[in-house]
Phi, psi and omega in degrees: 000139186272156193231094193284152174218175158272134175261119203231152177260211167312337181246358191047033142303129189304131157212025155150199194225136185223188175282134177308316149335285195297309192308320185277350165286311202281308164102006183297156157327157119217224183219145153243160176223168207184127172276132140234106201282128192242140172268176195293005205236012182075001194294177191257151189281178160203120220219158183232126184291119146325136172290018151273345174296139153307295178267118197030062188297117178110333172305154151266206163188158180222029155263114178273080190196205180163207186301166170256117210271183230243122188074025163251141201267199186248007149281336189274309178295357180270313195269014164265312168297321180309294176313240166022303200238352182253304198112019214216129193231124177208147156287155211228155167212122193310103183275275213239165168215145168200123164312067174287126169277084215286197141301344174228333201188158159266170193179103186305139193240131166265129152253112195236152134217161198247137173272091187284125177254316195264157167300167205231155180239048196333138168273146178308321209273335180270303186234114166262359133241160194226156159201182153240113176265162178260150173331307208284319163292355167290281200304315176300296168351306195289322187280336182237359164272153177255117151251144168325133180277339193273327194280342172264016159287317180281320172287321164305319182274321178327287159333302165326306200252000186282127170300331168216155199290208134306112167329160152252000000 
């Protein structure tokens, strides 16, 4: 099934609409949107890509998110991918957009984060493991799982602008 996406430019003005596929072959702007989920005890969600993804099968990531689909803001595609891929309908709260120069493609990045209370309903086929980490067990992960590079670039601003810190 094809995946519309909005093509947008340096400033992430719409300046027309394309296949998502093509668009990230092709190398156009377009948009993502994308979580970072905490439990009540702050730790961070952190998850493993199907060995079956086009793009870094098997990486981890501690971003939840995808296209922003064409008339859609990018809060509404973080809590649509939240729903989608978790199992989870939460309000999302916006940190950061950034112009990622990604690994695959370019691409404008929304960085939200949701706050999780409930059991979570992974679809298997997205995430087939999940876990929760504190910042110090995050930072070890990270020196030894092959993680996504744009997602730990987006978890680095995140941290920046997060107003109070993480747990350990």
């Amino acid at each position: 099934m094809d995946e519309r996406v909005e093509l947008v430019n340096e400033q992430d003005d719409v300046i027309g609409v394309a296949d998502r596929a093509e668009a990230t072959r092709r190398g156009w702007l377009h948009r993502i949107a994308t979580s970072v989920c905490r439990d009540e005890r702050g730790r961070v969600l952190v998850h493993r890509r199907p060995d079956t993804a086009a793009r870094f099968p098997g990486y981890y990531d501690v971003l939840v998110g995808g296209a922003v689909g064409v008339g859609e803001s990018y809060g509404h595609a973080a809590r649509r991918e939240l729903t989608e891929e978790l199992g989870v309908r939460v309000p999302v709260k916006f940190v950061v957009k950034f112009l990622c120069r990604g690994m695959v493609s370019p691409y404008w990045l929304a960085v939200h984060e949701a706050s999780i209370t409930g059991p979570l309903r992974p679809d298997p086929d997205e995430v087939p493991w999940h876990g929760w980490m504190s910042e110090a067990e995050l930072r070890l992960a990270m020196c030894r799982w092959p993680f996504v590079p744009d997602g730990q670039d987006a978890f680095n601003r995140y941290l920046a602008l997060r107003a109070t810190p993480m747990a350990s």
